[in-house]
N, CA, C and O of each residue as an XYZ file, in Angstrom:
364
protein
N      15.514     -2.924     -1.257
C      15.064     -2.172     -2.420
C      14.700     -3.127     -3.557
O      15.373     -4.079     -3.951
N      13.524     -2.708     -4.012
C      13.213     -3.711     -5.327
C      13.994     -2.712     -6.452
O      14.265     -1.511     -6.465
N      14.232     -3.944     -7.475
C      14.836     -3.755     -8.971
C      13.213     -2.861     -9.969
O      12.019     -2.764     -9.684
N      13.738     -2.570    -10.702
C      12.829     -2.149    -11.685
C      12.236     -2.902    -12.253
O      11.146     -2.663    -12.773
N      13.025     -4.345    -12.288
C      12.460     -5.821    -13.380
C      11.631     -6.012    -12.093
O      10.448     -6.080    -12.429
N      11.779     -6.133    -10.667
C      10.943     -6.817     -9.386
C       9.563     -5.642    -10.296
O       8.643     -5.989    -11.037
N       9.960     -4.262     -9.831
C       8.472     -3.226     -9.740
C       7.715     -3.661    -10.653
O       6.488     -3.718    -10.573
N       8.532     -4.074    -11.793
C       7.497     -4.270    -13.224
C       5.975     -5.177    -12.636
O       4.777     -5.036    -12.394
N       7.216     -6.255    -12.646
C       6.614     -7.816    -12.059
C       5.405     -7.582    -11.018
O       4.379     -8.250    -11.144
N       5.522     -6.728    -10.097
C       4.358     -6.410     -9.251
C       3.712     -5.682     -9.413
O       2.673     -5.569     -8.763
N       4.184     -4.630    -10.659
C       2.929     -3.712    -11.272
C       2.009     -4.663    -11.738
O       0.858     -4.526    -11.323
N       2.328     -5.949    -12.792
C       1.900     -6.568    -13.317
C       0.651     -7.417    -12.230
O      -0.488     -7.706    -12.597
N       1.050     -7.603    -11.299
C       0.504     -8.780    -10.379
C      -1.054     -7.465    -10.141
O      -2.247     -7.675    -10.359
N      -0.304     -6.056     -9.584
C      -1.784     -5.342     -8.840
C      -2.597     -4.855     -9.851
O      -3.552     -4.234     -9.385
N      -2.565     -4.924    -11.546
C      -3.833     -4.911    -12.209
C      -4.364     -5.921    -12.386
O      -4.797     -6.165    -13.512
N      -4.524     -6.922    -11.256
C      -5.558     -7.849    -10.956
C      -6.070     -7.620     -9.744
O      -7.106     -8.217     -9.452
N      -5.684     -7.046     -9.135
C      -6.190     -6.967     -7.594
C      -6.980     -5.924     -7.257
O      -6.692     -4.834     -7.751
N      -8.069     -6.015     -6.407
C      -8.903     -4.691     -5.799
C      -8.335     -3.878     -5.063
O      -7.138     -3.984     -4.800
N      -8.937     -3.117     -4.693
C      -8.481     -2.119     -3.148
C      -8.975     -2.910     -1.700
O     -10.064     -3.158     -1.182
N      -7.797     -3.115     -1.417
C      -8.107     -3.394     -0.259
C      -8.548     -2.367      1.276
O      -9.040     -2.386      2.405
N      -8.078     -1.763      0.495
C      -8.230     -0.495      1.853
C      -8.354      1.031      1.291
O      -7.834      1.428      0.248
N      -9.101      1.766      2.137
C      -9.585      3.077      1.309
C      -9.267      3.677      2.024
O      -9.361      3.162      3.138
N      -8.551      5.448      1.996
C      -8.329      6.110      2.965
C      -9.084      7.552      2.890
O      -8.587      8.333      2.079
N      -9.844      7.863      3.383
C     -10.648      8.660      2.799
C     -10.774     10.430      4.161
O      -9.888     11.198      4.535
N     -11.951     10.394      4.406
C     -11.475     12.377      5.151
C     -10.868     12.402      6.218
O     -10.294     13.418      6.610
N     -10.888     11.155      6.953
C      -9.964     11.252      8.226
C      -8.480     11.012      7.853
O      -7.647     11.528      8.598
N      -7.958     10.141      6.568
C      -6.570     10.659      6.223
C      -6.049      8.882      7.142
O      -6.815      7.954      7.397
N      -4.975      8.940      7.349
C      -4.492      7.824      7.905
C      -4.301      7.936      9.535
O      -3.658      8.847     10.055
N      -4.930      6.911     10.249
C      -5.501      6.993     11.023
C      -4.962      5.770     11.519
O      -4.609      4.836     10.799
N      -4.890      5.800     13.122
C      -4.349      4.002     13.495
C      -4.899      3.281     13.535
O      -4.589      2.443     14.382
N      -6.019      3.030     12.765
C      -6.487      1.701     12.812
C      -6.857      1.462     11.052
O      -7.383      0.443     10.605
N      -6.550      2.345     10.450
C      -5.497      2.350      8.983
C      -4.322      1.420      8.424
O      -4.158      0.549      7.570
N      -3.640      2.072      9.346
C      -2.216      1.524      9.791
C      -2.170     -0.019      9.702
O      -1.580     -0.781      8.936
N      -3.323     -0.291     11.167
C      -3.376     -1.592     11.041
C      -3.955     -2.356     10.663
O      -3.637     -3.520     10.905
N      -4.890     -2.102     10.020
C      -5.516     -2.655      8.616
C      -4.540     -3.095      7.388
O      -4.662     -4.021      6.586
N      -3.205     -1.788      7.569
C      -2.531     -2.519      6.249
C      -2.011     -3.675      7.316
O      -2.519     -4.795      7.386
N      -1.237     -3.349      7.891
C      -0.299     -4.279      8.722
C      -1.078     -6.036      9.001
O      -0.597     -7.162      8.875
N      -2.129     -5.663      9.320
C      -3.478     -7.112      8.850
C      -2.673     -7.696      7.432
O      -1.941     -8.656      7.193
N      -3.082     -6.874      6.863
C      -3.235     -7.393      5.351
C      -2.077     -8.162      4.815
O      -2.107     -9.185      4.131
N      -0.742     -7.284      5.378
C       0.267     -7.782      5.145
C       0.719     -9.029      5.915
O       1.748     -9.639      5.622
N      -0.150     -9.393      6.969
C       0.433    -11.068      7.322
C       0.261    -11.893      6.571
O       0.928    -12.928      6.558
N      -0.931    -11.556      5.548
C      -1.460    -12.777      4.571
C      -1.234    -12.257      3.104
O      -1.787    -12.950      2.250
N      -0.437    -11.030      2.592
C      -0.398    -10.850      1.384
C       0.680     -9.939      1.763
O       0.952     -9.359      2.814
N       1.313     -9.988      0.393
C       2.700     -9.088     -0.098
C       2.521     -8.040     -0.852
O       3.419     -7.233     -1.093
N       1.377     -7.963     -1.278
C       0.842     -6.985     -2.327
C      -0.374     -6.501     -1.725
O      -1.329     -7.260     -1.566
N      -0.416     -4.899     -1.266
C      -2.116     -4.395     -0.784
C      -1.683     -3.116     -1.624
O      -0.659     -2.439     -1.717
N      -3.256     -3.111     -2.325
C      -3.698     -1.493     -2.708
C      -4.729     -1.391     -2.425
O      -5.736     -2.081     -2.267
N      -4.067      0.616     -2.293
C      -5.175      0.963     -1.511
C      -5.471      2.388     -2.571
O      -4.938      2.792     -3.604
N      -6.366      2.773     -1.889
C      -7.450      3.228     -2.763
C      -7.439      4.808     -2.138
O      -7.695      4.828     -0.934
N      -7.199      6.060     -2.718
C      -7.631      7.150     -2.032
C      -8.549      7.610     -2.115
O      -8.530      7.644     -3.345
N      -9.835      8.237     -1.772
C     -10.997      8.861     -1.682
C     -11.000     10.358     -2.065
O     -10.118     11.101     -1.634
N     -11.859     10.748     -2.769
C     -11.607     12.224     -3.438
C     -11.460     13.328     -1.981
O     -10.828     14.381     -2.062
N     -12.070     12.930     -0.841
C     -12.315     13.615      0.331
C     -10.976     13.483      1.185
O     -10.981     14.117      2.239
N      -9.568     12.582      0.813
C      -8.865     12.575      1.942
C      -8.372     14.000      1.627
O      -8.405     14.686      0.606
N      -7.924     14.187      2.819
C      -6.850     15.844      3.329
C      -5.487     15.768      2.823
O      -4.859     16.741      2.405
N      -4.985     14.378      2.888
C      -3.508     14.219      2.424
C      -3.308     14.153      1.219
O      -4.151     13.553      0.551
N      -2.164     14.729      0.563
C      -1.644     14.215     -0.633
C      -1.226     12.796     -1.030
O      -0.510     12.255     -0.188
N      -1.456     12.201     -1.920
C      -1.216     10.697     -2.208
C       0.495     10.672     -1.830
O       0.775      9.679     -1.160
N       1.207     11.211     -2.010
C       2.639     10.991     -1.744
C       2.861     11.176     -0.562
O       3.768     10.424     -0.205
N       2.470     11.841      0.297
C       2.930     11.835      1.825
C       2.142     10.666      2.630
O       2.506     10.175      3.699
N       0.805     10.274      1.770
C       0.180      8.884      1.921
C       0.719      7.827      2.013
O       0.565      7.034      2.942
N       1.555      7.662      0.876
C       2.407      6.439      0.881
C       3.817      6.663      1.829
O       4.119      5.934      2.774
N       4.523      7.713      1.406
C       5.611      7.525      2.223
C       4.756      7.557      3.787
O       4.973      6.504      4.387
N       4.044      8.304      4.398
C       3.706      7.295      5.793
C       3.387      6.096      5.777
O       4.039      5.458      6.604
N       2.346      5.222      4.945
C       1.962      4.309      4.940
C       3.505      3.086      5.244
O       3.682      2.290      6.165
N       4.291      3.378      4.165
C       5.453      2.946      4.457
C       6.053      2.648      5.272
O       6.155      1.483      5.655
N       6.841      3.997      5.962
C       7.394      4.190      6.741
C       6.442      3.334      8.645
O       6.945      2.905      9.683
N       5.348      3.447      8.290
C       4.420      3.013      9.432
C       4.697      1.185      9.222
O       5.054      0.506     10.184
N       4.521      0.722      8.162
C       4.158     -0.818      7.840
C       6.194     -1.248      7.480
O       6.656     -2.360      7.737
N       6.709     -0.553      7.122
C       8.544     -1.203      6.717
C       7.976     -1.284      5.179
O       8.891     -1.071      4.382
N       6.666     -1.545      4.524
C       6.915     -1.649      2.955
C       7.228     -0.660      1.888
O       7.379      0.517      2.217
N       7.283     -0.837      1.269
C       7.963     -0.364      0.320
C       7.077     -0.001     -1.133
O       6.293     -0.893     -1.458
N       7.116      1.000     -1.876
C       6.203      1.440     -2.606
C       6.667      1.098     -4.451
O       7.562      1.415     -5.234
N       5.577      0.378     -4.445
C       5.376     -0.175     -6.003
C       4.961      0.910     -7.071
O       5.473      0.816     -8.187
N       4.119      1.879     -6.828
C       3.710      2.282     -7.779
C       2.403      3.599     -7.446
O       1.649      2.828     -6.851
N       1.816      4.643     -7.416
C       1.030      5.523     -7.547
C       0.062      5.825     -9.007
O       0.571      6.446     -9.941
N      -0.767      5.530     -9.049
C      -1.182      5.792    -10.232
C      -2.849      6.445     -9.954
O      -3.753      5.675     -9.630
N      -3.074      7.846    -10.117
C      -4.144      8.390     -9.855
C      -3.568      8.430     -8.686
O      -2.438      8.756     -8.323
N      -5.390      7.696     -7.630
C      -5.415      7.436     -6.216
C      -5.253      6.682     -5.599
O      -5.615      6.589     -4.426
N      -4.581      5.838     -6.316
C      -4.174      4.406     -5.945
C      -2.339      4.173     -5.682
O      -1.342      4.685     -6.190
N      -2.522      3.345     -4.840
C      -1.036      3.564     -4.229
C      -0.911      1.784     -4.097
O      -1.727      1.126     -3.452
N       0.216      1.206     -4.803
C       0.205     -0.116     -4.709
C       1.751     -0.329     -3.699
O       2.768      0.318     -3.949
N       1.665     -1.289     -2.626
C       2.375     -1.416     -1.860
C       3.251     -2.768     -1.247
O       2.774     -3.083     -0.157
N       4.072     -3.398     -1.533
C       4.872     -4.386     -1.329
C       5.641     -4.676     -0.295
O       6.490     -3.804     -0.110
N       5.708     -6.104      0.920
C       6.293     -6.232      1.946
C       6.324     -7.960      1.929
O       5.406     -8.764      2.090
N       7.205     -8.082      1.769
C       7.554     -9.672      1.904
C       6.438    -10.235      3.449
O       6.288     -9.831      4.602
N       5.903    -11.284      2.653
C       5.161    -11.809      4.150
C       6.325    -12.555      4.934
O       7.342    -13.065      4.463
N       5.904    -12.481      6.252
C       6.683    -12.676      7.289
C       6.929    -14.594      7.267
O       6.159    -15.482      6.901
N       8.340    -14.658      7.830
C       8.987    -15.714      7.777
C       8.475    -16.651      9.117
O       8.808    -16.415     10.279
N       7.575    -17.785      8.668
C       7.312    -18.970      9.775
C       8.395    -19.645     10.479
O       9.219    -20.302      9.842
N       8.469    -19.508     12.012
C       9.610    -20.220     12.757
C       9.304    -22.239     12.558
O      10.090    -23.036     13.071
């Protein structure tokens, strides 16, 4: 679980960052999924972007998105859903 001082800190970091990923009328989809899961080998921070056309609600968006990838949710604002997962540890 992140702290509130961590969420701040990474609110701070994703009003620099684009959308990396858009989820739009097909809704989340497996190759969605692994698009975030991509993203997250090389970054700790992905937002994504909802489309006025998806079917899902932004909150059942993220908690799957989540629950699908292990990360953990930074923040919702509008259609945007900012999302946090420690990059993975090199043997």
């Amino acid at each position: 679980m992140l702290s509130g001082k961590e969420k701040r800190a990474l609110r701070a970091q994703g009003n620099l960052l684009k959308a990396e990923l858009w989820v739009g009328k097909e809704g989340i989809s497996p190759g969605t999924v692994q698009s975030l899961k991509n993203s997250f080998n090389t970054k700790e921070l992905v937002k994504i972007k909802l489309q006025e056309n998806c079917p899902t609600d932004k909150r059942e968006v993220a908690e799957a998105l989540c629950a699908e990838t292990g990360a953990e949710l930074v923040q919702i604002l509008g259609n945007t859903i900012l999302l946090y997962h420690p990059l993975p540890e090199e043997s």
